[in-house]
N, C-alpha and C positions, 0 to 999 in steps of 0.2 A: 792330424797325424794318423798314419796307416795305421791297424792295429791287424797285429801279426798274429794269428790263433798258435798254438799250442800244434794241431795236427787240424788239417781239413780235407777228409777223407772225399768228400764229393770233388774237389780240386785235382786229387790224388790218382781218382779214380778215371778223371774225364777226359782222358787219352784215349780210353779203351770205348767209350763208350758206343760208338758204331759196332766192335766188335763182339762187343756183348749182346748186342741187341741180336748179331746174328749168329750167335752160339746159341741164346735163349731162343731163338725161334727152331735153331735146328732141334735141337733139347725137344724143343714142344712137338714137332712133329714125327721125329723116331718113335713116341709112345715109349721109351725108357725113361721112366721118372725113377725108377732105383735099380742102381749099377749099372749094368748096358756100357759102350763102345766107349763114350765120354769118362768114366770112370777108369776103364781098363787101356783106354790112352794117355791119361794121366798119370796114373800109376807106372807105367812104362817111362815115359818124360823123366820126370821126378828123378826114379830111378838110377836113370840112364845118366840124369845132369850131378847125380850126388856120388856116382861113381860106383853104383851097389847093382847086387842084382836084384833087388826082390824090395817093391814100395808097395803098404797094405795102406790104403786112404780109411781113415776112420772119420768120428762125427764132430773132435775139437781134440785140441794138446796134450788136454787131462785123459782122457779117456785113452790116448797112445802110449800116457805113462802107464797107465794101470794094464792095461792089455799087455804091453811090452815086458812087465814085469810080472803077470801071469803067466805069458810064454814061455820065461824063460824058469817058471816053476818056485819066484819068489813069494811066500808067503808068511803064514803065521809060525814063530818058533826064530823067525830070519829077523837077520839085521841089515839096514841098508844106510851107507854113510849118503848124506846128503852138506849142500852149504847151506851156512847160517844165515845168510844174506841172497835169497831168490824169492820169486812171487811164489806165492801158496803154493800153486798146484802142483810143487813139485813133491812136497811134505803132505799131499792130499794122498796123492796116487799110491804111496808108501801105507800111510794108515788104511788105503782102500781096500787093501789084500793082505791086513793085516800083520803085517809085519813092524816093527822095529825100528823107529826114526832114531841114527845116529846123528848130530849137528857135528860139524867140524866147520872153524870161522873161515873165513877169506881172505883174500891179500888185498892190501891196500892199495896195490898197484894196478889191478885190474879188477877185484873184488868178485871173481873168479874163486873154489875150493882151495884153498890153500894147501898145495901137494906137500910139505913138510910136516903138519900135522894128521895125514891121512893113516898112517901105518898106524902111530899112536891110537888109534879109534876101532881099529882091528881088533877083533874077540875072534875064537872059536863058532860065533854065532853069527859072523860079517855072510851074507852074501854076494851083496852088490854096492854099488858105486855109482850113484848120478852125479855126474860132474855137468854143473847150466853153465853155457855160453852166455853170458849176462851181457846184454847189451850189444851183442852182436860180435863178440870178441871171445877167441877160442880159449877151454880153457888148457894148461897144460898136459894135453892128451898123450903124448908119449912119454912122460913118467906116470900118468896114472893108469895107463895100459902096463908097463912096466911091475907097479902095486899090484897092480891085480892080476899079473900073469904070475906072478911071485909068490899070491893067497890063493890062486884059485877061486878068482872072484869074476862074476858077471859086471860088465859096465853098460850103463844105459845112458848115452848121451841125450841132455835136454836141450836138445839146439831149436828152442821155440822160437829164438832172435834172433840165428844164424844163419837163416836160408842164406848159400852159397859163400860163406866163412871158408876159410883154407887156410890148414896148420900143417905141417912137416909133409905136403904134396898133398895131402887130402883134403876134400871138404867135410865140413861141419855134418856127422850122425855115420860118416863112416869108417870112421876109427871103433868106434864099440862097438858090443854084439848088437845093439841094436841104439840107431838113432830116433828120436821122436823130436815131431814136429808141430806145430800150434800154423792156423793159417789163419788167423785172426786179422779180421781189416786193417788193422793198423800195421802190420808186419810188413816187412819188405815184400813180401809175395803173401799180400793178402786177399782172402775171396772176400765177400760180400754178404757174410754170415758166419757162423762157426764153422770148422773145418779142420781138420788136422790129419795125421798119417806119418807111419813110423816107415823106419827104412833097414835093412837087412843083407848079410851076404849070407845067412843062413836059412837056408829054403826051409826046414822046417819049423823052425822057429817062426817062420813068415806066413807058415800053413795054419798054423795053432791061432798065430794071431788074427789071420782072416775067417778064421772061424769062432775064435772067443768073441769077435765083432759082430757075429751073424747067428746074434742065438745057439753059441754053441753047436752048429750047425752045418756041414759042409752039404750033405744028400737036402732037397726042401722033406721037413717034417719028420728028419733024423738028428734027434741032438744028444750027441756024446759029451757033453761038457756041460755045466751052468753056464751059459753065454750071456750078452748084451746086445742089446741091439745101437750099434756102433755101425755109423755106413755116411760115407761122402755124395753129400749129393750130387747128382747126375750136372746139374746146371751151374753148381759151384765147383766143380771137378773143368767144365768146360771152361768157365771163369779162370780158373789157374793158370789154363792151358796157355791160354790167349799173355796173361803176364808171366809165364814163363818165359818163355821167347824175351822177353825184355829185361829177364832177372839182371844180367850183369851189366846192363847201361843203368838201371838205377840206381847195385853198388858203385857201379861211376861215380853218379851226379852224386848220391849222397856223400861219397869220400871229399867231395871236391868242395860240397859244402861245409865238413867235420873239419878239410883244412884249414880253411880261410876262419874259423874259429878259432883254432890252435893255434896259428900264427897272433890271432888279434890277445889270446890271455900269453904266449910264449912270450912277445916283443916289449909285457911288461914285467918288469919287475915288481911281486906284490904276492905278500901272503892271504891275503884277502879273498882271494880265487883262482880253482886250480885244475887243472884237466885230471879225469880218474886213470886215463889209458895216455901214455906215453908213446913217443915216436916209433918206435922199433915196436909196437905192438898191430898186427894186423888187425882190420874191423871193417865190418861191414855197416853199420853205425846206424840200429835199428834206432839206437835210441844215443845223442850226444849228451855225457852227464861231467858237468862239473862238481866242486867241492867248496862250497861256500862258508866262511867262518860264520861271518851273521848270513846266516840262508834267509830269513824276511826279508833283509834291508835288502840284500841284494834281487829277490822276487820282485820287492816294490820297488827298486832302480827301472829292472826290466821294464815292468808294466809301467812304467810312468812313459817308458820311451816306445807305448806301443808294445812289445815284445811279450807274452804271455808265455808260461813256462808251465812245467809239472814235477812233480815228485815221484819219483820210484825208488824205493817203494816207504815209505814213513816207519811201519809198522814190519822187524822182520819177523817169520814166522813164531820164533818162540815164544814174542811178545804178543799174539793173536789169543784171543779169549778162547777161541777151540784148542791152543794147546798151552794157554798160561799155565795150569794147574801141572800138568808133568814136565814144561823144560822152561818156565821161569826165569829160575835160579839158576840155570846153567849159564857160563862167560866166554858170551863173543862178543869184545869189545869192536874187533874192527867192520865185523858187524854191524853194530849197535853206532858208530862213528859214521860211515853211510847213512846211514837210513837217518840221522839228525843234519847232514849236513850235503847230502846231494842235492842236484838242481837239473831235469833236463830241458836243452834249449828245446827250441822246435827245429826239425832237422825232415825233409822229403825232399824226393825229385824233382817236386813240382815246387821250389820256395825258386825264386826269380833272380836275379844280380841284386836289382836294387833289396828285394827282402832280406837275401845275407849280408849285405851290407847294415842294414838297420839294423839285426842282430851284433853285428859286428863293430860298431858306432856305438851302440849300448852297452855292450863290455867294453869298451875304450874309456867312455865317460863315466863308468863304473871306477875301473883303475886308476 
């Protein structure tokens, strides 16, 4: 029996492989190992493909949330609503800069901020609003720009899972003041190391952040700010370059794989297991996540037919020992209902006919 890994990033990867080789040798011979022409082409791309004018490459996701929310002057004294159900680092970048972790839960339906509950979370001390793209699926962007046009609040999309998502004619990071992005291996557009970079239609907001990135620094050895050093590198900036060009034949292949899934749990009748994202929901399907009642039994179905799986995420933030002690207690049930009972398949460009069928044959005999 084949046995189906979970994500095989060297599989994933080895389309480009010629291409890389000859980016990393151009890379080596420019003598630009930090920022240079491969960087300031990328950032143009990116740009250009998200529909904004202004893309700052930084050094990873987190580091584009914290920047993003320096820029835009969030800090200590602030509140920032966030969902209760996303990977840490969105609840990181908020304690970064000290400001003011607001949770508000998620819908069940897409597990996505729940926009009916956002107003309610609103104080006199709200400044901003990260609404994550979970799994590659937008979340309701124009009522929560709507929210925050209404407060006077900053929104920082965290479209780490979104690269090339499209919600009400836009893509995914520019509908808010500022989108941040994670270029992390495993993503739909991922480099081959850490990498990330926020995106912008406000030039100065894009100024501050290329320089809260650079040591505080825009002049060499003049620093107006406390800065970081946050910077893309020259040779994973060329890497991007090379799968940008490719972004939307992988949201292809991946939708065409999320389909043949959907149809294999849709055509049965079974409470047993459930898709998280419904038909009328657009996705770019970083990640395909089911709803499993017994989530083991159905793990070990999987893996007995071959088919390896993973969890996103078990643990959501408020249940993390770094923030047990102040949000515990607090009740996001549908939250807390994810995180006990999701399942992701393995889902890439690179899984073959006969691999999604196996997949596909294993939730059959599941059902």
């Amino acid at each position: 029996m084949k046995q189906l890994e979970f994500l095989d990033l060297r599989r994933l990867n080895e389309p480009y492989l010629s291409d890389f080789e000859n980016a990393t040798c151009t890379n080596f011979r420019s003598g630009h190992y930090i920022g240079g022409p491969s960087v300031a082409k990328f950032e143009q791309e990116f740009a250009r493909y998200c529909g904004v004018r202004q893309c700052v490459s930084v050094g990873n996701g987190l580091d584009a949330l914290v920047i993003a929310l320096r820029a835009l002057g969030v800090g200590v004294g602030d509140e920032v609503i966030v969902p209760g159900q996303t990977f840490v680092a969105t609840w990181l970048a908020v304690s970064a800069v000290g400001a003011k972790i607001v949770p508000v839960d998620v819908s069940s339906s897409t597990a996505n901020i729940d926009t009916v509950l956002i107003e309610g979370a609103i104080t006199p001390h709200t400044k901003a609003i990260i609404p994550v793209h979970l799994y590659g699926a937008c979340a309701d962007m124009a009522r929560i720009m709507e929210i925050a046009r209404s407060h006077s609040l900053f929104v920082i999309e965290d479209a780490a899972q979104a690269h090339g998502a499209i919600c009400g004619g836009k893509r995914a990071g520019a509908h808010g003041h500022v989108g941040c992005f994670s270029f992390y291996p495993s993503k739909n557009l991922g480099a081959l190391g850490d990498a990330g970079g926020l995106v912008t239609n406000d030039d100065v907001v894009a100024e501050r952040a290329r320089l809260l990135g650079n040591y505080g620094s825009i002049q060499k050895y003049v620093h107006s700010e406390i800065g970081m050093n946050s910077r893309l590198d020259p040779i994973q900036a060329s890497l991007l370059s090379v799968k940008l060009n490719n972004i939307d034949n992988i949201i292809e292949k991946r939708k065409k794989c999320a389909a043949a899934y959907s149809e294999a749990i849709s055509s049965r009748s079974s409470t047993k297991l459930s898709r998280l994202l419904k038909d009328d929901i657009d996705c770019v399907w970083h990640n395909f996540v089911v709803l499993a009642d017994d989530r083991q039994q159905f793990i070990d179905h999987m893996k007995s037919h071959g088919v390896h799986t993973a969890i996103h995420y078990p643990i959501i933030p408020s249940r993390q020992e770094c923030y047990l002690e102040e949000f515990g207690s607090i009740n996001l049930p549908i939250s807390e209902r994810l995180a006990a009972h999701s399942v992701s398949l393995p889902i890439g460009e690179y899984l073959n006919e006969c691999e999604i069928n196996q997949v596909v044959q294993a939730i059959s005999t599941y059902l």
